[in-house]
C-alpha positions in Angstrom: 210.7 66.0 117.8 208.5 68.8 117.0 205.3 66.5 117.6 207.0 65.3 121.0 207.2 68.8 121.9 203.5 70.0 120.8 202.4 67.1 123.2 204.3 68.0 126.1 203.0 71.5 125.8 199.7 70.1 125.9 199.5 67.7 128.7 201.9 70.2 130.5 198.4 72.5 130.4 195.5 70.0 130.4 193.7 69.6 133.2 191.2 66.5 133.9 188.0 66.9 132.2 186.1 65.2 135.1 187.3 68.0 137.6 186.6 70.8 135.0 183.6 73.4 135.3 181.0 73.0 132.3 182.3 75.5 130.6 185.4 74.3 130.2 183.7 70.8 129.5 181.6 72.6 126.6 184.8 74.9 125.0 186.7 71.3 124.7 183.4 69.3 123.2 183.1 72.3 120.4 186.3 72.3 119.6 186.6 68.7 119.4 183.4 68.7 117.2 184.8 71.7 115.4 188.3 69.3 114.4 185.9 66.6 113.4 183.6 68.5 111.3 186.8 69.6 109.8 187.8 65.8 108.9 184.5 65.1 107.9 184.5 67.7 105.0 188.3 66.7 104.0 187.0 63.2 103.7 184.1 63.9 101.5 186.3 66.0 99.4 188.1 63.9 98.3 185.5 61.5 97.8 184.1 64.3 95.8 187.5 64.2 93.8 187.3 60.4 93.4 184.5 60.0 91.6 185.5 63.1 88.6 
């Protein structure tokens, strides 16, 4: 439920990236990178962790 609801929120205030100025286009690409760059070093960590 609590998942349903954070998405609901979200689409209920997204807006179409297409239509968006550029700065909106670049605030959603950073913090898109910033989520993935985020991944990346949870996944090398525990690589990291793996091989001890």
């Amino acid at each position: 439920m609590e998942a349903q609801s954070y998405f609901r929120k979200q689409i209920k205030h997204s807006r179409l990236l297409n239509t968006s100025g550029e700065k909106e286009q670049n605030q959603f690409y950073n913090k898109m990178m910033e989520k993935v760059n985020v991944l990346i070093k949870l996944i090398e960590a525990e690589n990291f962790m793996d091989f001890e």
